[in-house]
Backbone as JSON Lines, residues from 0, in Angstrom:
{"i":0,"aa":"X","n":[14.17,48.41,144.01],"ca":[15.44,48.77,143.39],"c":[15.68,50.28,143.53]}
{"i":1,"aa":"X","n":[16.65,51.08,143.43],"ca":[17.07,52.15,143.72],"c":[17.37,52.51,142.25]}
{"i":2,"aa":"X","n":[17.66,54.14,142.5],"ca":[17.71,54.7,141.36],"c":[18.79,54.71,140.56]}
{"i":3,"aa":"X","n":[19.39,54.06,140.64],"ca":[20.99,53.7,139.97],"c":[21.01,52.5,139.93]}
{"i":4,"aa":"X","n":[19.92,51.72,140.24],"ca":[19.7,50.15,139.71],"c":[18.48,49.64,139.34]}
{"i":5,"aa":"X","n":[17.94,50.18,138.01],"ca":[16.75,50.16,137.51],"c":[17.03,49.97,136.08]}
{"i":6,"aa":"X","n":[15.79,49.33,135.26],"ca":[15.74,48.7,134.24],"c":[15.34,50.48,133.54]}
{"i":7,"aa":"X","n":[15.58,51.14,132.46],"ca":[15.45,51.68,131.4],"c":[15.01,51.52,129.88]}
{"i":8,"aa":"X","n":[14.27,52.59,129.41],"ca":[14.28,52.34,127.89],"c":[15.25,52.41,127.21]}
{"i":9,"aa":"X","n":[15.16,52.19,125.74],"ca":[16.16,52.14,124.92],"c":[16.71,53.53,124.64]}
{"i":10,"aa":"X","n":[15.56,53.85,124.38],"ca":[16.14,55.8,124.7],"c":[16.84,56.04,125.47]}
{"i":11,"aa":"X","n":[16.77,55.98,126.52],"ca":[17.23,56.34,127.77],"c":[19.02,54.98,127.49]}
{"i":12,"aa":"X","n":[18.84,54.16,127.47],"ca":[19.96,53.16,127.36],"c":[20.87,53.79,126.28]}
{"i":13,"aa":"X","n":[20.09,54.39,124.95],"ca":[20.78,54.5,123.93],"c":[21.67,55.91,124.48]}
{"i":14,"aa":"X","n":[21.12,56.86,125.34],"ca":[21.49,58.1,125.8],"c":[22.98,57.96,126.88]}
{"i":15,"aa":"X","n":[22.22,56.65,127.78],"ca":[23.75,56.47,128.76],"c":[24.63,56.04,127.9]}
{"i":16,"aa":"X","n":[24.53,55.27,126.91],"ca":[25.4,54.61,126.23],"c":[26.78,55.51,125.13]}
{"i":17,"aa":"X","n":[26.17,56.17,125.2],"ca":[26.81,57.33,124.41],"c":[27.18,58.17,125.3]}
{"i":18,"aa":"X","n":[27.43,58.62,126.56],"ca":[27.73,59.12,127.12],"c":[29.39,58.72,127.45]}
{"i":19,"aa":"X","n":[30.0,57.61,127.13],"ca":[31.35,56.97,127.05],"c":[31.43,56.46,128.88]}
{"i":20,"aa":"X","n":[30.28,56.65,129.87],"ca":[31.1,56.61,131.13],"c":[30.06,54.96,131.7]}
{"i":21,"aa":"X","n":[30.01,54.06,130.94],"ca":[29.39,52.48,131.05],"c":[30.1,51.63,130.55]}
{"i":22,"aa":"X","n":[29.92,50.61,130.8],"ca":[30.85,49.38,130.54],"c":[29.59,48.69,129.96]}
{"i":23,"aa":"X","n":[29.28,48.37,129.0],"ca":[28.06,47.09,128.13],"c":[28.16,45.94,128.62]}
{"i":24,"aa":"X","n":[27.05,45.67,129.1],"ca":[27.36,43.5,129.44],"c":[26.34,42.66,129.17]}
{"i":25,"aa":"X","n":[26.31,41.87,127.88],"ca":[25.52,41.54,127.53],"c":[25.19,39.65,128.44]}
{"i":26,"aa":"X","n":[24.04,39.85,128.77],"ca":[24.33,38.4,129.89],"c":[23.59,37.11,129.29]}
{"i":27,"aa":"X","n":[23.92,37.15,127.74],"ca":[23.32,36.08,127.03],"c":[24.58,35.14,126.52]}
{"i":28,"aa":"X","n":[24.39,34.38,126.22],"ca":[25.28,33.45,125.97],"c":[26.34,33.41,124.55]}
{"i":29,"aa":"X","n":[27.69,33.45,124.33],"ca":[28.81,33.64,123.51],"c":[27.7,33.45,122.3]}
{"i":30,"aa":"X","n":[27.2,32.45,122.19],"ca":[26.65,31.95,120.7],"c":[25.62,33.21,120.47]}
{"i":31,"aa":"X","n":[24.63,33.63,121.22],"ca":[23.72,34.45,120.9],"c":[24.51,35.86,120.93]}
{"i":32,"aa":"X","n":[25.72,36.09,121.86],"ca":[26.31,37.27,121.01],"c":[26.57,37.7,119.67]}
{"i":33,"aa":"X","n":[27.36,36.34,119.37],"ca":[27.86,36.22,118.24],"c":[26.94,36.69,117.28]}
{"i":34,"aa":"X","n":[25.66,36.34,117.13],"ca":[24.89,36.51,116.34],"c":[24.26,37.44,116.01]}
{"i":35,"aa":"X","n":[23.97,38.6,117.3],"ca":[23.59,40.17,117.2],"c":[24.13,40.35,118.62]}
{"i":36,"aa":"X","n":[24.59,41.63,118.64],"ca":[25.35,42.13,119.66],"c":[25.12,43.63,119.04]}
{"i":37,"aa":"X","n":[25.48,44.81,120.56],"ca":[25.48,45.9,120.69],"c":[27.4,46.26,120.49]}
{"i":38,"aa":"X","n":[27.74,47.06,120.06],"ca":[28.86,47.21,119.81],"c":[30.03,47.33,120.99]}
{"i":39,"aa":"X","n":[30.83,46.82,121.48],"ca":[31.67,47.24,122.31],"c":[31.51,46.2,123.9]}
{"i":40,"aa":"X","n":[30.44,45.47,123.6],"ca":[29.75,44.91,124.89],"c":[31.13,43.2,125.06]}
{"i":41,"aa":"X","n":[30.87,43.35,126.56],"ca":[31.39,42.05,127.11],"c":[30.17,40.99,127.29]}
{"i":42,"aa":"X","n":[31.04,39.87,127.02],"ca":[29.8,38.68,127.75],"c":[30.0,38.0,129.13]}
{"i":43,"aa":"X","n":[28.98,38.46,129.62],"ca":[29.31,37.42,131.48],"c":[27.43,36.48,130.65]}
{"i":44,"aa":"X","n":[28.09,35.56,130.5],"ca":[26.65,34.72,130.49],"c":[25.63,34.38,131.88]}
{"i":45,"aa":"X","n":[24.89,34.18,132.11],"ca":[23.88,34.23,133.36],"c":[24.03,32.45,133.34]}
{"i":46,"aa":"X","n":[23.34,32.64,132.27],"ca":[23.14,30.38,132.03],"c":[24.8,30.02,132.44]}
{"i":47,"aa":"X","n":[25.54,30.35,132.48],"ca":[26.66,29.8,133.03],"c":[27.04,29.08,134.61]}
{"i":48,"aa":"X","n":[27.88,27.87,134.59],"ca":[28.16,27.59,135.64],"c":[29.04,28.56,136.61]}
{"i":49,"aa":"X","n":[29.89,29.27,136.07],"ca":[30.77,30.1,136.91],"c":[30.11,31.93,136.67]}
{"i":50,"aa":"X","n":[28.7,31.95,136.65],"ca":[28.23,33.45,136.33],"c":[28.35,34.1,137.49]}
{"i":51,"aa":"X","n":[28.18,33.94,138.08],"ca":[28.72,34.69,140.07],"c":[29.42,35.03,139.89]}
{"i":52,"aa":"X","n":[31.13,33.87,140.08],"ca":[31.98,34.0,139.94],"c":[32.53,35.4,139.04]}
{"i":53,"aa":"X","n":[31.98,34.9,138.09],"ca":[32.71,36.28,136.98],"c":[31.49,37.52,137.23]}
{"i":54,"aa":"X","n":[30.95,37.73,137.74],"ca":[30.05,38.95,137.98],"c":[30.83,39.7,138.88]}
{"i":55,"aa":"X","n":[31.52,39.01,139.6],"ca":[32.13,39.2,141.14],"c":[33.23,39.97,140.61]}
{"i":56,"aa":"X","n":[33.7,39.44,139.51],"ca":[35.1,40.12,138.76],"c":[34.95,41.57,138.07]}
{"i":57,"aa":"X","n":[33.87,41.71,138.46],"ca":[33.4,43.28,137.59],"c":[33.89,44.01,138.78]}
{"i":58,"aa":"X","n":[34.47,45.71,138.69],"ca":[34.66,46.13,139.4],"c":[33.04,47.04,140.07]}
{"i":59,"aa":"X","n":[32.78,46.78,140.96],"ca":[31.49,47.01,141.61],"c":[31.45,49.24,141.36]}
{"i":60,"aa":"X","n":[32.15,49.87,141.76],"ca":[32.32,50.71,141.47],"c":[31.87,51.53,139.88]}
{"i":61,"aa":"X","n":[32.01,50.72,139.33],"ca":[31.89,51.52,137.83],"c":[30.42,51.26,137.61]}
{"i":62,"aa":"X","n":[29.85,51.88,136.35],"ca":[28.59,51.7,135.99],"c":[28.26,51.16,134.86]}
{"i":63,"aa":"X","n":[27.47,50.23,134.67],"ca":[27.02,49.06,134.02],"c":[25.54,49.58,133.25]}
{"i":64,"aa":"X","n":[25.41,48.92,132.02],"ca":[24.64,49.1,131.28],"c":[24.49,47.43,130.48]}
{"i":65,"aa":"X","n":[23.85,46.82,131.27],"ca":[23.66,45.18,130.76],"c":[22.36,45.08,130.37]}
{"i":66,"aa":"X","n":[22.3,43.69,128.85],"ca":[20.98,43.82,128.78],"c":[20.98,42.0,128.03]}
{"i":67,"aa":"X","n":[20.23,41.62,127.6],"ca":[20.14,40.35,126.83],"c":[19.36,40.29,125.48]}
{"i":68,"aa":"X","n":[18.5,39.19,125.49],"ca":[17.38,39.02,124.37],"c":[16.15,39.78,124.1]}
{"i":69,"aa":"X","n":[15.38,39.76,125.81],"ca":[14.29,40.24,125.97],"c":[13.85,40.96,127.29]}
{"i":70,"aa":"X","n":[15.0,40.67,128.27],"ca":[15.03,41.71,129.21],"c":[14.95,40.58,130.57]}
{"i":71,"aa":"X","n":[14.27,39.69,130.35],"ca":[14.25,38.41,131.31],"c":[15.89,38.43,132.09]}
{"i":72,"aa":"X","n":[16.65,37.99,131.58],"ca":[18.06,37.42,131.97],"c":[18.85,38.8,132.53]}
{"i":73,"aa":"X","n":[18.39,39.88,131.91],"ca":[19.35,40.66,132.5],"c":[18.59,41.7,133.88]}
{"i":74,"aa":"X","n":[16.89,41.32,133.6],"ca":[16.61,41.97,135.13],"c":[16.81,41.08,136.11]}
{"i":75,"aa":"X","n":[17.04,39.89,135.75],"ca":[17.69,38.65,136.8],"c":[18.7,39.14,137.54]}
{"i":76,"aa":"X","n":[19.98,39.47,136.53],"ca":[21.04,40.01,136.79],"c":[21.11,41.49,137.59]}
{"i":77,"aa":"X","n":[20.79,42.07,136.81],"ca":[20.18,43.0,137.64],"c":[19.59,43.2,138.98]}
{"i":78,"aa":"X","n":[18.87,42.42,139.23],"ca":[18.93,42.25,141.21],"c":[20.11,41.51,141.83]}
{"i":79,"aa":"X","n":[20.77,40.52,140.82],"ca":[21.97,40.36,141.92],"c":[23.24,41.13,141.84]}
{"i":80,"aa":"X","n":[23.05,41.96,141.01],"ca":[24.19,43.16,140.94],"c":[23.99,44.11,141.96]}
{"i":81,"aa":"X","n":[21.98,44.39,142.55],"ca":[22.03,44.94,143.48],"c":[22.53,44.86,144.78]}
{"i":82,"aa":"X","n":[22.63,42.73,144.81],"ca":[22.67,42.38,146.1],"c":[24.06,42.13,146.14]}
{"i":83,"aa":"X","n":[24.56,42.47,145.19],"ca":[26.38,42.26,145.25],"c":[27.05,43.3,145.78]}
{"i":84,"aa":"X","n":[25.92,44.88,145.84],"ca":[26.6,45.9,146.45],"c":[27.25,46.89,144.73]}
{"i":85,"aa":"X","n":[26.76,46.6,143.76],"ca":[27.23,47.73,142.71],"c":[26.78,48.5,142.32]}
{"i":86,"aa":"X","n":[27.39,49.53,142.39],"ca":[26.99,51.63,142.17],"c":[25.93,51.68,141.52]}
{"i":87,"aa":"X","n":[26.15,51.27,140.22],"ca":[25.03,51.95,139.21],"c":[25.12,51.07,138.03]}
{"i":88,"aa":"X","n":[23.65,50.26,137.7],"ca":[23.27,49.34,136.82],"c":[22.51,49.3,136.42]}
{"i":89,"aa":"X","n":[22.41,49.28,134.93],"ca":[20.92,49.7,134.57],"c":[20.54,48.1,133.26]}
{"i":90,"aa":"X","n":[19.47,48.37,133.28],"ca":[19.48,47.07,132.58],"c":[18.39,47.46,131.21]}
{"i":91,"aa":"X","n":[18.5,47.2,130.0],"ca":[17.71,47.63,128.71],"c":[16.24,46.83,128.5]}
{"i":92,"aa":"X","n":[15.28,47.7,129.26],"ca":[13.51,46.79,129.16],"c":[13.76,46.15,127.59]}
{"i":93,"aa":"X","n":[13.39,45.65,127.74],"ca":[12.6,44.86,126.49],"c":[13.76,44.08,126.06]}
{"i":94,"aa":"X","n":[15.04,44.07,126.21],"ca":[16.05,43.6,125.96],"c":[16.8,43.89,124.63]}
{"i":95,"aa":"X","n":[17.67,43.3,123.55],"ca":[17.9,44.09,121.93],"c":[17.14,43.63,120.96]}
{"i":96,"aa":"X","n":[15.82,43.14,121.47],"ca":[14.98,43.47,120.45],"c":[14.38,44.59,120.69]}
{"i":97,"aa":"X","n":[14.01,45.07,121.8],"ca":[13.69,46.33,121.84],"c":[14.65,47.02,121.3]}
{"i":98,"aa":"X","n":[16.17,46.87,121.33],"ca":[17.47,48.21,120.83],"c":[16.93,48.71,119.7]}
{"i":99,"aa":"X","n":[16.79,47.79,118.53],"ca":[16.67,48.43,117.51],"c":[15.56,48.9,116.45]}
């Protein structure tokens, strides 16, 4: 993975995140948003039938800060964001149980 598409700590996540220039994408499923979520974040679910599809709808250009439960689902995501061709994606180790 390259350096604009690598998994990060929370430190480091909590630092881009505040910086205002990321888009949040949490790639766990509506129900498990619902239930704890990072503030401001979209859901593209991974377990989804149409998750490509709507990954594809992200503008590849901008920079991404996606993460899930435990880090599983979104370093998934995370390599195919690489192989989709997008700028800069970083994904939160440990996932939001690590966030908080």
């Amino acid at each position: 993975m390259s350096e604009k598409i690598k998994s990060i700590s929370a430190e480091e996540f909590k630092e881009k995140l505040g910086s205002g220039e990321f888009i949040l994408v949490d790639v766990r499923a509506q129900s498990e948003h619902d239930q704890i979520k990072i503030a401001e974040s979209i859901v593209v679910d991974v377990t989804s039938s149409d998750f490509l599809e709507n990954l594809k709808k992200l503008d590849k250009s901008k920079k991404y800060l996606i993460y899930c439960a435990s880090g599983a689902r979104s370093g998934h995501t995370l390599s195919i964001m690489e192989e989709e061709g997008f700028a800069e994606a970083y994904d939160l180790d440990g996932g939001i149980m690590n966030y908080e």
